[in-house]
C-alpha positions in Angstrom: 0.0 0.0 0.0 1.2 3.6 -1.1 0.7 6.2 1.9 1.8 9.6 1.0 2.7 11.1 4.8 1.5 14.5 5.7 3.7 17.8 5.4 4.1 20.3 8.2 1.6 22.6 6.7 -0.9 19.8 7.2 0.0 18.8 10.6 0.3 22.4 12.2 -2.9 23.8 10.6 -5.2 21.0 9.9 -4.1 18.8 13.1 -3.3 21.3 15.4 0.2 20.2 16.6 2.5 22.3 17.9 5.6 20.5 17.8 8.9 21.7 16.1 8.9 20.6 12.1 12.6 19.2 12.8 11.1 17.1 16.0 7.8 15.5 14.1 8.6 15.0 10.8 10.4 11.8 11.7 7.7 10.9 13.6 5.5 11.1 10.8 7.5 9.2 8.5 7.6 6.4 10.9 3.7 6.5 11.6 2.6 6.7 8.4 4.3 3.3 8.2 2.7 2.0 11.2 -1.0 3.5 10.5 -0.5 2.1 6.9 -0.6 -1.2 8.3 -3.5 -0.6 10.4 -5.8 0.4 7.7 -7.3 -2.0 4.6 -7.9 0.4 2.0 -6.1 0.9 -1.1 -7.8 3.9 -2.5 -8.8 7.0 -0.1 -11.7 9.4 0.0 -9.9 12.8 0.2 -12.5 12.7 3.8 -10.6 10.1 4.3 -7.4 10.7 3.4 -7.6 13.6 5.4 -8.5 11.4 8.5 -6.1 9.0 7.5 -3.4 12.4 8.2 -5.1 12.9 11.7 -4.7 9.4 12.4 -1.0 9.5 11.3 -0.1 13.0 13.0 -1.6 11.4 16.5 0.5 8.7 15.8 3.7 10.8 15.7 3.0 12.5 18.7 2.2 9.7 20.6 5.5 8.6 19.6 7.5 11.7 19.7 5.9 12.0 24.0 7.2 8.3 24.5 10.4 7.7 22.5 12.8 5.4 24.3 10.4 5.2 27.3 9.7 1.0 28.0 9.0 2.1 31.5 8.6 4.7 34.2 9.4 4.6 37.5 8.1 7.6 40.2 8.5 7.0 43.9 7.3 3.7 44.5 5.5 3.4 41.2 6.6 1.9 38.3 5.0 0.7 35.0 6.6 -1.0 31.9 5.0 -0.8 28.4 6.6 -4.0 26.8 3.7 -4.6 24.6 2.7 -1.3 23.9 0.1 -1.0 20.9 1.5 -0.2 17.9 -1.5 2.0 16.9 -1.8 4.9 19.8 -5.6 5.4 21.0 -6.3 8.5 19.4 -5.2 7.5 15.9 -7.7 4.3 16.9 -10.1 6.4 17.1 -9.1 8.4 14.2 -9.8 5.3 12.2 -12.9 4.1 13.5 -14.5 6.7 13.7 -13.8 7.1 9.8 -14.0 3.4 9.0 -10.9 3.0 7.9 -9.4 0.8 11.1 -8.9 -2.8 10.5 -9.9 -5.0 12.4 -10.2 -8.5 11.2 -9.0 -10.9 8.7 -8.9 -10.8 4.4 -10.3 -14.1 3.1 -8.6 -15.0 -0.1 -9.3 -17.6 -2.5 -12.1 -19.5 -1.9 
């Protein structure tokens, strides 16, 4: 599957984000990748695209907040993420609320 990734343009005004272009773009590179495999499509609405990017740019902040972080430890707590979702919850959302997440398996053949 082809994902073209979002540009800065898209992320600061149609997203929102704040973050640096030098910090995010990475990000987004990488979680285009990762939203690409979350989705079953091969052709995109531009609605869609366009949700597709929201999905992607919540991606890439989730990951840019947690980079390198496999746990956390605070006083006496401590949590470890060793089997952290590769899709974040927002971009979950993102998807399913546009149809776009998958969820189950292809059938082939038959």
């Amino acid at each position: 599957m082809i994902l073209i990734y979002p540009d800065y343009d898209f992320y600061r005004v149609v997203f929102c984000g704040e973050a640096d272009e030098d910090i995010i773009m990475p990000f987004i590179r990488t979680a285009g990748d990762i939203i690409g495999g979350a989705v079953l499509n091969d052709y995109f609405s531009r609605e869609e695209q366009s949700e597709l990017f929201r999905a992607v740019c919540a991606q890439a902040e989730y990951m840019a907040d947690n980079e390198g972080f496999s746990s956390v430890k605070l006083g006496d707590f401590s949590a470890e993420y060793p089997n952290a979702p590769a899709v974040c919850p927002r971009a979950a959302a993102i998807l399913e609320g546009a149809g776009l997440l998958f969820r189950g398996g292809v059938m082939l053949g038959g």
